[in-house]
CHARMM internal coordinates of N, CA and C (Angstrom, degrees):
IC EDIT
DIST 1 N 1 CA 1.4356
DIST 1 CA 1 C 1.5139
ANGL 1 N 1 CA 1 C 108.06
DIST 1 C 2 N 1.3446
ANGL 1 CA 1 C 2 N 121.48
DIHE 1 N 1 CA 1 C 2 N 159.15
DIST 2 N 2 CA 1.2755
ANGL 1 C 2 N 2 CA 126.04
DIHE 1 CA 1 C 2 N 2 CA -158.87
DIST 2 CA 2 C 1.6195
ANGL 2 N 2 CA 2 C 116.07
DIHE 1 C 2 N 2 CA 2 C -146.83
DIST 2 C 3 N 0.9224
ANGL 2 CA 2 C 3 N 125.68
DIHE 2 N 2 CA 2 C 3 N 104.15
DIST 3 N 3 CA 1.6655
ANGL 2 C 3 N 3 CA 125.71
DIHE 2 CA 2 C 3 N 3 CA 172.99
DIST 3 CA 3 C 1.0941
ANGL 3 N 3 CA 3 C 116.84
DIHE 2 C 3 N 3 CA 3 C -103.73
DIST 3 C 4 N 1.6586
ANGL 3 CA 3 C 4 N 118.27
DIHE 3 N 3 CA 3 C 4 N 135.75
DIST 4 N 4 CA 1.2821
ANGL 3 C 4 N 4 CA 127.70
DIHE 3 CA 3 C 4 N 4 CA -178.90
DIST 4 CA 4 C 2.0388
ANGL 4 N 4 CA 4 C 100.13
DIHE 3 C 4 N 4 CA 4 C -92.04
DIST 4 C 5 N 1.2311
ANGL 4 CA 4 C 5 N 118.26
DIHE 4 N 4 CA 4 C 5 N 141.86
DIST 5 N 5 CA 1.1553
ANGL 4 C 5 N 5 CA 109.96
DIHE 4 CA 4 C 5 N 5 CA 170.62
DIST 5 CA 5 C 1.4529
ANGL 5 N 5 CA 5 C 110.18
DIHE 4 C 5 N 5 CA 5 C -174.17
DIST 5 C 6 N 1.5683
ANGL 5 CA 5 C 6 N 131.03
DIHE 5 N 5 CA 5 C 6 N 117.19
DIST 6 N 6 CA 1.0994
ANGL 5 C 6 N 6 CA 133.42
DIHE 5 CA 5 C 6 N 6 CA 153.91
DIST 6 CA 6 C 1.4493
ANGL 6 N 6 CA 6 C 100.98
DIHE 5 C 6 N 6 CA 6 C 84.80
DIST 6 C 7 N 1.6945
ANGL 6 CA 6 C 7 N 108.41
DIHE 6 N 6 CA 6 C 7 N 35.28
DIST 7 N 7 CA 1.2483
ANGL 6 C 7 N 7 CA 114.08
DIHE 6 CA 6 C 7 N 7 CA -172.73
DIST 7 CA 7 C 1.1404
ANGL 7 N 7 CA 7 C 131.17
DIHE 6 C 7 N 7 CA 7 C 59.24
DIST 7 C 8 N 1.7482
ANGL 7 CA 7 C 8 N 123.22
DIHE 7 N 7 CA 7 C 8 N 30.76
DIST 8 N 8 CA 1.2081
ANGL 7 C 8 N 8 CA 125.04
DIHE 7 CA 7 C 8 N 8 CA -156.92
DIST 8 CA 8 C 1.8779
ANGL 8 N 8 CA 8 C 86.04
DIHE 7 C 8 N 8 CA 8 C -168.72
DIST 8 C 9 N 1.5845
ANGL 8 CA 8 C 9 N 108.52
DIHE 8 N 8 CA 8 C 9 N 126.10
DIST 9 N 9 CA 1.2026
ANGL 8 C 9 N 9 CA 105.67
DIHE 8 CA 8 C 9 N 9 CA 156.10
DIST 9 CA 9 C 1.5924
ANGL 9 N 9 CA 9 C 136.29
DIHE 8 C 9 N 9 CA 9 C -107.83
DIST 9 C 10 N 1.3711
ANGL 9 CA 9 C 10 N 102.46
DIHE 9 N 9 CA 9 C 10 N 152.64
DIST 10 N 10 CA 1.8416
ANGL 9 C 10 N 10 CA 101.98
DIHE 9 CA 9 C 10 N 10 CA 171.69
DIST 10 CA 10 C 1.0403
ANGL 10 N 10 CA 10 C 109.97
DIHE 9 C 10 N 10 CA 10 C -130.78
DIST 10 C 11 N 1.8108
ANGL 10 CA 10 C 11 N 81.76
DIHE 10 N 10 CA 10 C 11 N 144.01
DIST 11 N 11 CA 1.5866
ANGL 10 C 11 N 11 CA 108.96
DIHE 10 CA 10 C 11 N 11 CA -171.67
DIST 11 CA 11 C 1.1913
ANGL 11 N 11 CA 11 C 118.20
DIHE 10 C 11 N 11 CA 11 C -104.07
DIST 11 C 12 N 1.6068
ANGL 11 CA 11 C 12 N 117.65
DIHE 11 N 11 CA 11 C 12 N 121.12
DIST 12 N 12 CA 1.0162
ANGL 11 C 12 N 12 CA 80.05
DIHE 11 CA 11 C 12 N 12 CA 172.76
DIST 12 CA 12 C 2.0694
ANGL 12 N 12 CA 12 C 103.12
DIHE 11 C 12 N 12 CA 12 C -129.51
DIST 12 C 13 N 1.3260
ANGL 12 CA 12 C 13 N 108.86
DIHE 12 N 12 CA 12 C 13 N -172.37
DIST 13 N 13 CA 1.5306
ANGL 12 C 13 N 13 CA 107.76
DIHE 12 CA 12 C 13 N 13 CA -162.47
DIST 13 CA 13 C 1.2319
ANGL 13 N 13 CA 13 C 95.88
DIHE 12 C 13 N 13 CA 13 C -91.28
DIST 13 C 14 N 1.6348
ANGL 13 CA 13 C 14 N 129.22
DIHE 13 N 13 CA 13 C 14 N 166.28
DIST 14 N 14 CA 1.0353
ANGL 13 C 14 N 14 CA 170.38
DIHE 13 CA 13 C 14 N 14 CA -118.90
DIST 14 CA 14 C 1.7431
ANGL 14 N 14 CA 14 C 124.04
DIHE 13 C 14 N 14 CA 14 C -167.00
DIST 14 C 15 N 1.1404
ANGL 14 CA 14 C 15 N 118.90
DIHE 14 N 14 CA 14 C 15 N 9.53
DIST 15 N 15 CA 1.6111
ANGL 14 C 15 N 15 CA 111.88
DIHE 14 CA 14 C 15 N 15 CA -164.19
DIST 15 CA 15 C 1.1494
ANGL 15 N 15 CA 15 C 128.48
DIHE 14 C 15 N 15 CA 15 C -40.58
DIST 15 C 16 N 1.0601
ANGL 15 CA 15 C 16 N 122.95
DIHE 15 N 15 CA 15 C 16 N 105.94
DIST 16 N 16 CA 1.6443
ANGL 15 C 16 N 16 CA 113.81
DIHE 15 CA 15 C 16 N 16 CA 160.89
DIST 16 CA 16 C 1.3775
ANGL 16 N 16 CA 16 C 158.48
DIHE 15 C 16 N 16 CA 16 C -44.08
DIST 16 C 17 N 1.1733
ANGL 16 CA 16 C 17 N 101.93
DIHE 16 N 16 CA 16 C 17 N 41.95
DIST 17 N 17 CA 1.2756
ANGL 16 C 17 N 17 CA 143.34
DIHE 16 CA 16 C 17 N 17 CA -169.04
DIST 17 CA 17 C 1.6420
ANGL 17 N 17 CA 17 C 132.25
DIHE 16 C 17 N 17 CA 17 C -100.13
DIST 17 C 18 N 1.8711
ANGL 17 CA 17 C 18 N 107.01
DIHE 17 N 17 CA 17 C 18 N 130.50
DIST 18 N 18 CA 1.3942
ANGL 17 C 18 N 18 CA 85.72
DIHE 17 CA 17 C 18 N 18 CA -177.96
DIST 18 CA 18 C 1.8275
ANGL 18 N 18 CA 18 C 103.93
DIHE 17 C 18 N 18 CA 18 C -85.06
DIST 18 C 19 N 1.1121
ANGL 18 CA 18 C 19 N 96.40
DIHE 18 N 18 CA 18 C 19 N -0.56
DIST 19 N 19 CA 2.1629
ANGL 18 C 19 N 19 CA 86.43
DIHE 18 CA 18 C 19 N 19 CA -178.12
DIST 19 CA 19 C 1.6840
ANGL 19 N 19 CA 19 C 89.55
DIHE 18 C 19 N 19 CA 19 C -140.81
DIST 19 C 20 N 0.8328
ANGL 19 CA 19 C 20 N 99.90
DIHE 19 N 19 CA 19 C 20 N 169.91
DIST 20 N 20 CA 1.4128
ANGL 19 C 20 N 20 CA 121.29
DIHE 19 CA 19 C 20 N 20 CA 174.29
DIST 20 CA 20 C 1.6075
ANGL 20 N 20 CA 20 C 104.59
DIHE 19 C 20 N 20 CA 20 C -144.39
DIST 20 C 21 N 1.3821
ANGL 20 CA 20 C 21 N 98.93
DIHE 20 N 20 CA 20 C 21 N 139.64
DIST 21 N 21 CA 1.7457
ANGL 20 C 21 N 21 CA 103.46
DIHE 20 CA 20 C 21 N 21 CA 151.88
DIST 21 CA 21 C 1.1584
ANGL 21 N 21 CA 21 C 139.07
DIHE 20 C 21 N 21 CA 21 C -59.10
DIST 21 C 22 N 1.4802
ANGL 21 CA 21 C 22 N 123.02
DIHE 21 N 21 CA 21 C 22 N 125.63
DIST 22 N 22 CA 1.3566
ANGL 21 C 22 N 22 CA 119.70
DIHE 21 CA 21 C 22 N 22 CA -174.51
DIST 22 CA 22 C 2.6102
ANGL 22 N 22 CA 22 C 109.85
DIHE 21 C 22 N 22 CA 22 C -35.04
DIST 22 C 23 N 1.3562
ANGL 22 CA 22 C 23 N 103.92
DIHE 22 N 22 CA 22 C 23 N -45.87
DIST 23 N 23 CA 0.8489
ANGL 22 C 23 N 23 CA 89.31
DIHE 22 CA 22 C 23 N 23 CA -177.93
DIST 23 CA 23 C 1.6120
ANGL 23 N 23 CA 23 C 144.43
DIHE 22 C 23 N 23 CA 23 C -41.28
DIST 23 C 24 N 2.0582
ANGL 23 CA 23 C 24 N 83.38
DIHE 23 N 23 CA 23 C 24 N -45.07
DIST 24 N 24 CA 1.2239
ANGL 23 C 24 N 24 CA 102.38
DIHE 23 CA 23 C 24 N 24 CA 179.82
DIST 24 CA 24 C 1.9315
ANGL 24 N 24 CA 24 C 119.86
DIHE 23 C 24 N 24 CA 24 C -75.08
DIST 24 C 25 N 1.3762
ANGL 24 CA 24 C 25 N 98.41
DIHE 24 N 24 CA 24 C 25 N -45.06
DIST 25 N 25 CA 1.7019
ANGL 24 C 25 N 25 CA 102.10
DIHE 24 CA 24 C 25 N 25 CA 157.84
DIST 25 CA 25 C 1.7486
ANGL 25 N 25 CA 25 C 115.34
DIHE 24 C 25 N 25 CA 25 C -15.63
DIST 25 C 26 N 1.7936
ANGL 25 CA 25 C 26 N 96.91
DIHE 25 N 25 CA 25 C 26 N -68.90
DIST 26 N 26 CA 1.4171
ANGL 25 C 26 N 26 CA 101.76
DIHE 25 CA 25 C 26 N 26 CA -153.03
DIST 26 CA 26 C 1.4642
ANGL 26 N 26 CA 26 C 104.62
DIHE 25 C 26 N 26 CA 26 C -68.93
DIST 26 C 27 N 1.3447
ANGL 26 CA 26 C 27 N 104.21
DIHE 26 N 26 CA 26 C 27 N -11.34
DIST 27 N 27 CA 1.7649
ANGL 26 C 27 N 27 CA 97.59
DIHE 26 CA 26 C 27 N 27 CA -166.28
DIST 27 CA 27 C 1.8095
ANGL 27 N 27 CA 27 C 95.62
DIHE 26 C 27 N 27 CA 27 C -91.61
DIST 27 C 28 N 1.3774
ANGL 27 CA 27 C 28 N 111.33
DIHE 27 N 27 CA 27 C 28 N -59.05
DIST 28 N 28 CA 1.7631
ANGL 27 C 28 N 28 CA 93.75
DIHE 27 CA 27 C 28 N 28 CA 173.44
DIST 28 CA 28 C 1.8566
ANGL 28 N 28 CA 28 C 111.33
DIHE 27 C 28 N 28 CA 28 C -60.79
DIST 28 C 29 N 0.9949
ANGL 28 CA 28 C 29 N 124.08
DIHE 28 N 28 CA 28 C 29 N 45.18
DIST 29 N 29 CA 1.3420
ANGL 28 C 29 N 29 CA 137.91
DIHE 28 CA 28 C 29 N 29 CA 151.97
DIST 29 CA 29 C 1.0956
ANGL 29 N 29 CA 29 C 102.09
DIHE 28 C 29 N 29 CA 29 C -118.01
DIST 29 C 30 N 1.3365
ANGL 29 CA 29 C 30 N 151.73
DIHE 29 N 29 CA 29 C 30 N -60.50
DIST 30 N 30 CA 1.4317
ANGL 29 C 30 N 30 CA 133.16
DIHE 29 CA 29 C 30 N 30 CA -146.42
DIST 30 CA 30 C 1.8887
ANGL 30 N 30 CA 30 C 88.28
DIHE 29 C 30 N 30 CA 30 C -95.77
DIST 30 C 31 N 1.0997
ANGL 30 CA 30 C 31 N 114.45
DIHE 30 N 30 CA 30 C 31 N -27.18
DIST 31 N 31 CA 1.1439
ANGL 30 C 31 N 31 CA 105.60
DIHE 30 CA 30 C 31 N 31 CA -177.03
DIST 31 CA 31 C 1.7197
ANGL 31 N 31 CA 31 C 112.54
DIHE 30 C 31 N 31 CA 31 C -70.90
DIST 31 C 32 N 1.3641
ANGL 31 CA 31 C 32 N 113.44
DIHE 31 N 31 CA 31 C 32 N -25.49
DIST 32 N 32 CA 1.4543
ANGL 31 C 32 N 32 CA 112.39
DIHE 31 CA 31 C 32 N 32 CA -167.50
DIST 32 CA 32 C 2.2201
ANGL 32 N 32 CA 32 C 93.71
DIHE 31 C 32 N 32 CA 32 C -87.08
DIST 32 C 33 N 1.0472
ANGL 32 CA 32 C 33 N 104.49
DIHE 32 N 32 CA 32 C 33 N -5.15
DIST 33 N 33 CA 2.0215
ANGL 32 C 33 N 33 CA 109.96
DIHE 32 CA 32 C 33 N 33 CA 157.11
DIST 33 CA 33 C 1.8194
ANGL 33 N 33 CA 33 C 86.21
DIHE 32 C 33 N 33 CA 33 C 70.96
DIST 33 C 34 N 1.4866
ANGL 33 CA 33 C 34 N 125.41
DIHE 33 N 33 CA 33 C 34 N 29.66
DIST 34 N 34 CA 1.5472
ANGL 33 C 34 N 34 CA 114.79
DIHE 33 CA 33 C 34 N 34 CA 170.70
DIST 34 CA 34 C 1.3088
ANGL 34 N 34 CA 34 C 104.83
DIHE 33 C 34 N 34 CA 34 C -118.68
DIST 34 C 35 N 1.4086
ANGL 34 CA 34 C 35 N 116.38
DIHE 34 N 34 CA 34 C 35 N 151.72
DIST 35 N 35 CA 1.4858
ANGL 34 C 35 N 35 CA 119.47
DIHE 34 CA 34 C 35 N 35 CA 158.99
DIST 35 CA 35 C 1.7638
ANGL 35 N 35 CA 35 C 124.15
DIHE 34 C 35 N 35 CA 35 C -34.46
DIST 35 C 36 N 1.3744
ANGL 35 CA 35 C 36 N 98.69
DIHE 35 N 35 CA 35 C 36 N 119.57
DIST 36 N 36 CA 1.7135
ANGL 35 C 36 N 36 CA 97.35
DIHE 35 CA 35 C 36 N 36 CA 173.79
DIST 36 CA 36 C 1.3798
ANGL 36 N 36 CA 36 C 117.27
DIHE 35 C 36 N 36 CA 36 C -29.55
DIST 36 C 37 N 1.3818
ANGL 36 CA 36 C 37 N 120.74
DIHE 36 N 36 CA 36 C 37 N -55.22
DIST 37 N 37 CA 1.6947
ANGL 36 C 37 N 37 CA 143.15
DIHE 36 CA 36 C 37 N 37 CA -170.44
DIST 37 CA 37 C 1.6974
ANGL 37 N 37 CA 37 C 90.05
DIHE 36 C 37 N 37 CA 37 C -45.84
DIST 37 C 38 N 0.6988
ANGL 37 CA 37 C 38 N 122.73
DIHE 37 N 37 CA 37 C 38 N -69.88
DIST 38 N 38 CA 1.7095
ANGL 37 C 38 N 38 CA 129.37
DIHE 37 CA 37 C 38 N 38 CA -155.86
DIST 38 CA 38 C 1.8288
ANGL 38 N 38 CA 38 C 89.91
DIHE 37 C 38 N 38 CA 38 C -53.10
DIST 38 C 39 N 1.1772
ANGL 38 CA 38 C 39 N 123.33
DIHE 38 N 38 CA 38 C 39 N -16.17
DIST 39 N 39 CA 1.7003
ANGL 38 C 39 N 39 CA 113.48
DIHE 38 CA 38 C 39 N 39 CA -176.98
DIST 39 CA 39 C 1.6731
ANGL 39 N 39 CA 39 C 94.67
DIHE 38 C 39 N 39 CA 39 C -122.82
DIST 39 C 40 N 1.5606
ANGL 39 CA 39 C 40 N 127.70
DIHE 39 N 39 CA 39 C 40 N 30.55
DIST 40 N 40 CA 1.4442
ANGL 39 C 40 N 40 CA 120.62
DIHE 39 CA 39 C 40 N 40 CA 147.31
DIST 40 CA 40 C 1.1918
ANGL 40 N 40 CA 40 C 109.84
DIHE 39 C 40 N 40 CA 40 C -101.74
END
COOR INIT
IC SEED 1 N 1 CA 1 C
IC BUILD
């Protein structure tokens, strides 16, 4: 997924996956720049 913003985009990943690791979770969270809450 991809956001344009402030002349600058973020990317963020997509895994195809039915689980993910807690690691990877937390990082496409900080990477997607939203409050944790909005992904409980």
């Amino acid at each position: 997924m991809q956001k344009v913003e402030s002349g600058s985009t973020i990317t963020v990943p997509v895994p195809d996956h039915k689980e993910l690791k807690m690691g990877t979770l937390m990082s496409i969270i900080r990477q997607s720049r939203l409050p944790r809450v909005v992904f409980e």
